[in-house]
C-alpha positions, -999 to +999 in steps of 0.1 A: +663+390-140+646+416-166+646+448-156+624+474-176+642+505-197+620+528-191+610+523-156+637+510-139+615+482-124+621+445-121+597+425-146+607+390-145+635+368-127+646+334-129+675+313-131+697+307-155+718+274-159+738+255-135+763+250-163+784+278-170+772+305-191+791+317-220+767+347-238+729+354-242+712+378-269+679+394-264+653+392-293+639+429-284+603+412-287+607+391-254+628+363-259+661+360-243+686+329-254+714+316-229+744+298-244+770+280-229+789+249-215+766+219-232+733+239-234+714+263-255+682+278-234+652+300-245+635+320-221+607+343-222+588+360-199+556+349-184+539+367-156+568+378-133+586+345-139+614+340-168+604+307-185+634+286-199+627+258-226+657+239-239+670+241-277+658+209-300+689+204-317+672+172-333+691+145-357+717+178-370+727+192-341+753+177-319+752+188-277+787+206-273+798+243-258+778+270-275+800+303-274+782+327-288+743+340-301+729+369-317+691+375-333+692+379-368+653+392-374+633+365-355+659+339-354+686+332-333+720+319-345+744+302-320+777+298-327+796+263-313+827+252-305+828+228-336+827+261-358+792+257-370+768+286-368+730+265-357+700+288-367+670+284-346+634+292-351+614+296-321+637+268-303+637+242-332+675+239-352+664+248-388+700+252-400+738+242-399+762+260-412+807+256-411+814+289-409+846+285-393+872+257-398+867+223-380+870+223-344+879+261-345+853+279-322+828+306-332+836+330-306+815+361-316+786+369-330+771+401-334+742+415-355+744+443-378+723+460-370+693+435-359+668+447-388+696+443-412+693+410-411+731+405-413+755+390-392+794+386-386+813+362-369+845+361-353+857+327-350+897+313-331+909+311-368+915+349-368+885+349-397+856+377-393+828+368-420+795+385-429+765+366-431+730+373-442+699+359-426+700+328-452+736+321-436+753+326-467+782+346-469+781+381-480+807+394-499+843+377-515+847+341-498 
């Protein structure tokens, strides 16, 4: 369900996954990403309907439980339970990254702030890591 800021009104409903859900990110120009058990989703609004389009992980991305997503500028970067950070453009996988170690889950992602272009995750292996929008890490490794 979208609801509008300045009115208060509903704008566009749908439903979300029958899998269970484990954090969505909102582009701020209409696009709103779902993450979680087995599933990354893109939705976007269309008339009063949310439309949801599945991620194409293609031949480098592997179906697993996606934690965690955040926009950085127009893209959207998903964190997995492998410890890989995915970057998506429009819904297509563009980019993996281990940001994390193996098998060690990217739990948060957060962007700072969105027209920065930055971002820092917070992975199970008690690491917090800057990013910039290449995915490379900023600062001393």
């Amino acid at each position: 369900m979208c609801v509008s800021r300045e009115t208060g009104r509903l704008v566009a409903s749908g439903i979300g996954h029958q899998n269970k859900v484990l954090g969505l990110a909102w582009s701020g120009k209409g696009q709103l990403v779902l993450v979680g058990v087995k599933f990354v989703r893109f939705l976007h609004v269309e008339g009063r309907a949310l439309k949801a389009h599945a991620g194409v992980l293609g031949k480098e991305g592997a179906v697993q439980t996606f934690c965690s997503v955040a926009f950085v500028g127009e893209d959207a970067v998903v964190g997995t339970a492998s410890g890989h950070l995915y970057r998506f453009q429009a819904r297509q996988l563009v980019q993996v990254v281990q940001a994390h170690g193996v098998n060690e889950p990217v739990l948060s992602l957060f962007a700072v702030p969105p027209e920065s272009k930055q971002l820092v995750s917070g992975g199970r292996d008690g690491l917090i890591i800057t990013w910039d929008s290449q995915l490379k890490p900023v600062g001393p490794p």
